[in-house]
C-alpha positions as CSV (number, residue, x, y, z in Angstrom):
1,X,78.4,-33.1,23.4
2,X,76.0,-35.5,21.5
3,X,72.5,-34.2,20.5
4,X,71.3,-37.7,20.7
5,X,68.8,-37.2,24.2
6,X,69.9,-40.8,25.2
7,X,73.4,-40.2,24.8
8,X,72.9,-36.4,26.5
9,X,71.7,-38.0,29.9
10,X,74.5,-40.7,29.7
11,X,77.0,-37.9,29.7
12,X,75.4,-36.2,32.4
13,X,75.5,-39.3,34.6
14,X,78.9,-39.6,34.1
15,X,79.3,-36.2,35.2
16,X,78.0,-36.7,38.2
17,X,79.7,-39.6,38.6
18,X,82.9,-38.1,38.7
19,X,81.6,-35.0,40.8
20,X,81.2,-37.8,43.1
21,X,84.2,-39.7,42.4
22,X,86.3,-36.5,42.7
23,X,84.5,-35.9,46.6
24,X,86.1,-39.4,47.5
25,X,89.7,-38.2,46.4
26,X,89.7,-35.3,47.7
27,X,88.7,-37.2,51.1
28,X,91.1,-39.8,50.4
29,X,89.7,-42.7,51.0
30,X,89.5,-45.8,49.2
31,X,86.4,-47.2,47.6
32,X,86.7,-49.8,50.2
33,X,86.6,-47.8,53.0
34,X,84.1,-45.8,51.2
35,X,81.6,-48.6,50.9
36,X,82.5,-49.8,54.9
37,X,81.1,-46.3,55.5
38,X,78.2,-46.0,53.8
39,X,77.2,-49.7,54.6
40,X,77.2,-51.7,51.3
41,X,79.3,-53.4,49.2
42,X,82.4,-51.9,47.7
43,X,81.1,-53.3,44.1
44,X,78.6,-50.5,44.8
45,X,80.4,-47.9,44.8
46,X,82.5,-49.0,42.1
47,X,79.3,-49.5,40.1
48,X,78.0,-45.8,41.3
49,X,81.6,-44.2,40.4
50,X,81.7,-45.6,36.7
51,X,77.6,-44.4,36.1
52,X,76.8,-48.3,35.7
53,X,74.4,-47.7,38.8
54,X,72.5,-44.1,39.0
55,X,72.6,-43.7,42.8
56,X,69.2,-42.5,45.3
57,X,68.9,-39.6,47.2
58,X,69.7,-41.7,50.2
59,X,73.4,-43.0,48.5
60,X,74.7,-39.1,47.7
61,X,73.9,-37.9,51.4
62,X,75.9,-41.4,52.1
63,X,78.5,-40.6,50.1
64,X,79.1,-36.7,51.1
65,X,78.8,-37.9,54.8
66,X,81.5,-40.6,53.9
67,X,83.6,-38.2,52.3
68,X,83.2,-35.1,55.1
69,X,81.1,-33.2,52.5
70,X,78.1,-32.6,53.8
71,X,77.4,-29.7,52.1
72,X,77.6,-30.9,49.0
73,X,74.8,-33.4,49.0
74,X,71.8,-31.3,48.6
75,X,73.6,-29.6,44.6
76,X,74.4,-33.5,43.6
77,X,71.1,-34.6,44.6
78,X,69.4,-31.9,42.6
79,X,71.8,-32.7,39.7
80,X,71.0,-36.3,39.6
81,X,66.9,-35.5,39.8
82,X,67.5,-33.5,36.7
83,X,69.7,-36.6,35.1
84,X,66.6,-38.4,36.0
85,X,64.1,-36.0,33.9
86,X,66.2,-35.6,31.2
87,X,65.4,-38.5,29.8
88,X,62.8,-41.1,30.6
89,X,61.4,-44.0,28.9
90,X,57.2,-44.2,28.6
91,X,57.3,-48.2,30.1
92,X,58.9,-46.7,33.4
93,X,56.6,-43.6,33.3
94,X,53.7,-45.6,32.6
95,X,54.4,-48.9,34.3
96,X,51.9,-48.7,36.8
97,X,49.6,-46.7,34.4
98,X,48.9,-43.7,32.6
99,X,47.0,-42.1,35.2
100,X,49.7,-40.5,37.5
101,X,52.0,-38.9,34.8
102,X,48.9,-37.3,33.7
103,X,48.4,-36.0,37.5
104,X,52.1,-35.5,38.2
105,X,52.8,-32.8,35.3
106,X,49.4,-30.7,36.6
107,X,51.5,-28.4,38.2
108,X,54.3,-27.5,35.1
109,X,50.8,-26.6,33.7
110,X,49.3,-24.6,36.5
111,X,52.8,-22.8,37.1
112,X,53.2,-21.9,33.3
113,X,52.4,-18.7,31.8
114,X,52.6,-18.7,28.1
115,X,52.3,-22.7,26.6
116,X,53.6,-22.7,22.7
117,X,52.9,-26.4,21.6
118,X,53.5,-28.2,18.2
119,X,52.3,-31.6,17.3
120,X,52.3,-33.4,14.0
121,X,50.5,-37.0,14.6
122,X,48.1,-36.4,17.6
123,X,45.7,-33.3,19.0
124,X,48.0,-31.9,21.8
125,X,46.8,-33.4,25.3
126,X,45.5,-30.2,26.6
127,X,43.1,-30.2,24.0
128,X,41.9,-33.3,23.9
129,X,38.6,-34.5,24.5
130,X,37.6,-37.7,27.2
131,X,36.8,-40.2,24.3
132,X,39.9,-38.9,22.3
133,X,41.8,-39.0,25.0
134,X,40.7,-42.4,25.9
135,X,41.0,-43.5,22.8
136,X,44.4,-43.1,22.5
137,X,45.4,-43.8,25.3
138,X,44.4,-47.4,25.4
139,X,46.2,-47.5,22.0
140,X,49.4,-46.2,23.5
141,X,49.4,-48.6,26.0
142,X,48.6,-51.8,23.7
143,X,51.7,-51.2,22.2
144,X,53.7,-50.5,25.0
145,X,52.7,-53.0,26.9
146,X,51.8,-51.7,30.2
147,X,48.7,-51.3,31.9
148,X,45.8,-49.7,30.5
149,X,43.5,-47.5,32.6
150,X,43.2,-45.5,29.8
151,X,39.7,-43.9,31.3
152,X,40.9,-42.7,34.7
153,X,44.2,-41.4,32.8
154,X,41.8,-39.8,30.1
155,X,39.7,-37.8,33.0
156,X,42.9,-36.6,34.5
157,X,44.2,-35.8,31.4
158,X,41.0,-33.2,30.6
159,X,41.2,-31.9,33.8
160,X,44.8,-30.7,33.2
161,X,42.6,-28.6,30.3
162,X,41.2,-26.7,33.0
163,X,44.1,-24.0,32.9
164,X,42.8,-22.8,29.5
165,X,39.8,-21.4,31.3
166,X,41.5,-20.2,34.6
167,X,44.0,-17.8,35.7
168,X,46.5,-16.1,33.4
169,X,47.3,-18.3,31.0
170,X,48.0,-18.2,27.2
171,X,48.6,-20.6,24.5
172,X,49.6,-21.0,21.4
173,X,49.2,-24.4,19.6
174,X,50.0,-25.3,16.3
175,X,48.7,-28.2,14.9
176,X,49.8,-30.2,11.0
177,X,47.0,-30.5,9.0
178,X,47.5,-34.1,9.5
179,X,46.6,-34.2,13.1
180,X,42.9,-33.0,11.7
181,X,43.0,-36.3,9.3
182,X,44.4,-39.0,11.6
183,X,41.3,-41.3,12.5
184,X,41.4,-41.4,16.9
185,X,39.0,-43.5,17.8
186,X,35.7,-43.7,15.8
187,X,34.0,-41.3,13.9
188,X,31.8,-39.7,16.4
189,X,34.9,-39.4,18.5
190,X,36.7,-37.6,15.9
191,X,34.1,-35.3,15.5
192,X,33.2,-34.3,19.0
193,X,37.1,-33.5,18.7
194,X,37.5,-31.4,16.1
195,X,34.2,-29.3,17.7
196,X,35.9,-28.7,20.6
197,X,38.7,-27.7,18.5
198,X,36.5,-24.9,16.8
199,X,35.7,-23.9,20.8
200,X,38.9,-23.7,22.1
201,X,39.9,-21.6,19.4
202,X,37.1,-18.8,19.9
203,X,39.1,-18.5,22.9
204,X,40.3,-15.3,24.2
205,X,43.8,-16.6,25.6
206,X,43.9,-18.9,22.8
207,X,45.8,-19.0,19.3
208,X,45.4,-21.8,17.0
209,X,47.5,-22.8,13.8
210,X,46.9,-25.1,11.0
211,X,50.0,-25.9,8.8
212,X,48.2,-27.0,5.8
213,X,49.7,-29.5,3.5
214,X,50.1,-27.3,0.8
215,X,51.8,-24.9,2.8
216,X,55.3,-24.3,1.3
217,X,58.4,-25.6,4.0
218,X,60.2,-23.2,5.8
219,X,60.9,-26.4,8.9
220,X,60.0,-29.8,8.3
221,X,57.3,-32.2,10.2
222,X,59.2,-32.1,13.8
223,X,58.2,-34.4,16.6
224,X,55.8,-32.4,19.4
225,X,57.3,-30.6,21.7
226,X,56.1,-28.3,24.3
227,X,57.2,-24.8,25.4
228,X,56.7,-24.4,28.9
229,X,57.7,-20.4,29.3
230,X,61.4,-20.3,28.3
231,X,62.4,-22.7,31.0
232,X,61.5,-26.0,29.6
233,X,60.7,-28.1,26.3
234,X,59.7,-31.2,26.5
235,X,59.8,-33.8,23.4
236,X,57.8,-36.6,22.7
237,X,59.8,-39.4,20.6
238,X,58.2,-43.1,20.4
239,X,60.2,-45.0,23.1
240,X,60.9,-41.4,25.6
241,X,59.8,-38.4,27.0
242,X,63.6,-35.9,26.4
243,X,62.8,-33.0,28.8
244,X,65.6,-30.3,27.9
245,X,66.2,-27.1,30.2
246,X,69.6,-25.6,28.5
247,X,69.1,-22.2,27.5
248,X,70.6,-22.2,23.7
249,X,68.6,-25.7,23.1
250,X,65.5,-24.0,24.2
251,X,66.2,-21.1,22.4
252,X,66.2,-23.5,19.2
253,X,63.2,-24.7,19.6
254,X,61.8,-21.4,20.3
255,X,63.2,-21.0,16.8
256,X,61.4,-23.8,15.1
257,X,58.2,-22.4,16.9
258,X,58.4,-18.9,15.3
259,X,59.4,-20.5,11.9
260,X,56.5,-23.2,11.9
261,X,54.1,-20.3,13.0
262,X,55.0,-18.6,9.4
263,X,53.5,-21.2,7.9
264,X,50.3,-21.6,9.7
265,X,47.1,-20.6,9.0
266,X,44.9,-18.4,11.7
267,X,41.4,-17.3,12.2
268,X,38.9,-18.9,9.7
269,X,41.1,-19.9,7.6
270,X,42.5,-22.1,10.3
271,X,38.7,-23.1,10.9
272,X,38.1,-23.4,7.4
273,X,40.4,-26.5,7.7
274,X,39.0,-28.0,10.9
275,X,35.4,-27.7,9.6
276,X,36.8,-29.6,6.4
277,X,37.9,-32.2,8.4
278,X,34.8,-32.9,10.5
279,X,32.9,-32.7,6.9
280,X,35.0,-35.3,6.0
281,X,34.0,-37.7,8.3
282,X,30.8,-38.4,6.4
């Protein structure tokens, strides 16, 4: 199977496609009479049966009532929400807005015990502070083109930091020297940042890594991702959000994590950097 995300949901939805392709066989019925049952056109279910069309909720329990396979709607429908999350492009997430995929992903957060996160271009969400936040939000959404409520998304984004404080939580984040360097916002932004950086790292639940750029490579400068428990990573690539839930590919990036670790600094060295970054300001 490809490792291209993209390619890893196509596949997937051709699965299905044939999971549900296979249900009207093993009925047999034609896609005719499959579409006179369900109500709509038998170009639908031709475009449904080839993946062209990635059906709704509603269209499965359509299809397995057409077919006499009832039971089988409530396994394809989960199936095809997963297809759904595999892969999903930021102008659909944030067509209406950042604000709500800020709120929708709360409870991942809430649920998680132990969050490993590494980011090479931006401070990890979770961390963030309201003008950073803001900040770059607004620029994300410039370039993408969709609507910018990048203050209301930036408030619901620091309130997803809340789970640092409560319950039993931990975290480990490791950050590229670079992400200290990269100018978010103005000066005075960038400095309230990296302060709240020093705080969250006093942190008893806390541990926080600085890959410096001298540091010698054991992995090279990855996209983020985040290590929810070992039940979920989720990427960040410029056009997507890939959301990955197979055992051996989480296992990898558990992998990278311990590898990248290696080369991070901790402590005050770690704050040694940070500190050197907010004198740099000026």
């Amino acid at each position: 199977m490809s490792t291209n995300p993209s390619s890893r949901a196509r596949e997937a939805r051709l699965i299905l496609a044939g999971r549900l392709r296979d249900l009207r066989l093993d009925a047999e019925i034609t896609a005719r009479e499959l579409a006179a049952r369900c109500g709509w056109s038998e170009a639908k279910s031709s475009r449904i049966e080839h993946a062209k069309t990635p059906p709704s909720d509603a269209d499965i329990r359509a299809w397995c009532a057409a077919c006499g396979a009832e039971d089988e709607a409530a396994e394809l429908i989960a199936a095809n929400r997963r297809v759904d999350e595999m892969y999903v492009r930021w102008k659909r997430l944030h067509g209406h807005g950042m604000r709500r995929a800020q709120e929708d992903v709360l409870p991942l957060y809430e649920r998680t015990r132990h969050l490993r996160v590494y980011v090479s271009n931006v401070v990890p969400g979770v961390l963030q502070t309201e003008q950073y936040a803001s900040a770059l939000l607004s620029t994300i959404a410039r370039f993408q083109g969709t609507p910018d409520d990048a203050p209301h998304a930036a408030a619901s984004r620091v309130e997803r930091s809340r789970v640092l404080y409560r319950g039993h939580h931990t975290f480990a984040f490791l950050l590229e020297e670079a992400v200290l360097r990269y100018r978010i916002g103005d000066a005075e932004t960038m400095a309230d940042q990296l302060g709240h950086l020093l705080s969250v790292a006093a942190l008893p639940n806390v541990s926080l890594g600085v890959i410096p750029f001298s540091a010698p490579r054991l992995v090279w400068p990855l996209e983020a991702f985040y290590l929810f428990d070992d039940q979920r990573v989720s990427s960040e690539l410029l056009t997507a959000a890939v959301n990955v839930s197979a055992p051996g590919e989480i296992r990898v990036y558990a992998r990278a994590f311990a590898r990248l670790a290696e080369m991070a600094v901790h402590g005050a060295a770690a704050r040694r950097l940070i500190t050197e970054s907010l004198s740099s300001l000026g």
